[in-house]
C-alpha positions as CSV (number, residue, x, y, z in Angstrom):
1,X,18.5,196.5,176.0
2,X,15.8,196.8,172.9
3,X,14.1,199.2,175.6
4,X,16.3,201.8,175.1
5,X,16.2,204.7,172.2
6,X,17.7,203.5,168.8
7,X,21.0,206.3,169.5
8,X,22.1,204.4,172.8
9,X,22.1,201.0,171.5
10,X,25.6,199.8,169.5
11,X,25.8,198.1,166.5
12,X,25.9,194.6,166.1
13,X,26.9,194.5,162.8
14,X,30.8,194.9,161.9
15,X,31.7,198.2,159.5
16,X,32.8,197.0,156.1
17,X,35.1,199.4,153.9
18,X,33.5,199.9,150.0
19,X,35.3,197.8,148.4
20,X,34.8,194.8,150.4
21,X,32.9,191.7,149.4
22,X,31.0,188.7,151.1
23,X,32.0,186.6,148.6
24,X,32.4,185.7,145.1
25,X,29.4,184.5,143.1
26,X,28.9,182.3,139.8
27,X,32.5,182.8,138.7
28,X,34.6,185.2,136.7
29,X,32.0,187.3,133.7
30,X,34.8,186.4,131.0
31,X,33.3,183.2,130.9
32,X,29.5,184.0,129.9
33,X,27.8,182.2,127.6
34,X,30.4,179.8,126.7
35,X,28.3,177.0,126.4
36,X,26.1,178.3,124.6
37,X,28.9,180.1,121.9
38,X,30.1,176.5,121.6
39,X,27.0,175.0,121.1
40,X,26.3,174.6,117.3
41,X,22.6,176.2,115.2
42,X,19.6,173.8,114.8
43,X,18.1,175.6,112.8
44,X,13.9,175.2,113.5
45,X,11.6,172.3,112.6
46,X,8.3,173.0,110.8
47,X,5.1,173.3,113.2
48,X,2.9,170.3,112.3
49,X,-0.8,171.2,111.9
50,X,-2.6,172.1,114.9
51,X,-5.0,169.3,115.8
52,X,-8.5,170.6,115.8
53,X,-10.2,169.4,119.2
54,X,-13.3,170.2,121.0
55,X,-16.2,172.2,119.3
56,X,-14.4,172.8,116.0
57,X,-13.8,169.5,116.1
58,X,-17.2,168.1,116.1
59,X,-18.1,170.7,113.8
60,X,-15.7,169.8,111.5
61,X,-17.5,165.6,111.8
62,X,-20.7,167.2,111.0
63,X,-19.5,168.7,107.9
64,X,-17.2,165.9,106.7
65,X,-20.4,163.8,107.2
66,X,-23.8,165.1,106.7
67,X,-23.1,168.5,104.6
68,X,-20.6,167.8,101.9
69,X,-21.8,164.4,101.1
70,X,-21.7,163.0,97.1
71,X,-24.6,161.4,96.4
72,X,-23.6,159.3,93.6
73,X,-23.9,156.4,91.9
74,X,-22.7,152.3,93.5
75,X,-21.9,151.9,97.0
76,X,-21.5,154.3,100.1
77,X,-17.5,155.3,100.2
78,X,-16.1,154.9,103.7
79,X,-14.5,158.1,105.7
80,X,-10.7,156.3,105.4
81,X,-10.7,156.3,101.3
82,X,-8.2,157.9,100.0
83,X,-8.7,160.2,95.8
84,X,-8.0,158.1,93.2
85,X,-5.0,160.1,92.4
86,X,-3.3,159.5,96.2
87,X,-3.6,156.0,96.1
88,X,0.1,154.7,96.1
């Protein structure tokens, strides 16, 4: 049967009309977006700062703690102290 020219074998496949359908899918269109028409605005949250990592990061040690040291007078001031004026 596949031997044979395309014209002398029949189709196995039934003839549908235009109109016809296989089937209905996802419902009727009237009811698109409901959820999310019903679904009330949040209204965006502020981006918190974007952690610094890698390179820029280590760069960022050095300069905290070799470049923009105070020499000044008393005791050595640890990296956690807060300004006189945060304190709280």
């Amino acid at each position: 049967d596949t031997r044979r020219p395309v014209e002398e074998r029949g189709t196995s496949l039934p003839a549908l009309s235009p109109g016809a359908r296989m089937g209905k899918v996802h419902g009727s269109l009237a009811r698109a977006g409901k959820v999310r028409g019903q679904t009330p605005k949040v209204s965006k949250q502020e981006k918190k700062k974007k952690v610094v990592v890698g390179r820029a990061k280590k760069r960022l040690q050095y300069n905290r703690r070799f470049v923009n040291v105070a020499v000044g007078l008393g005791k050595k001031k640890g990296p956690n102290t807060q300004p006189l004026g945060k304190a709280g």
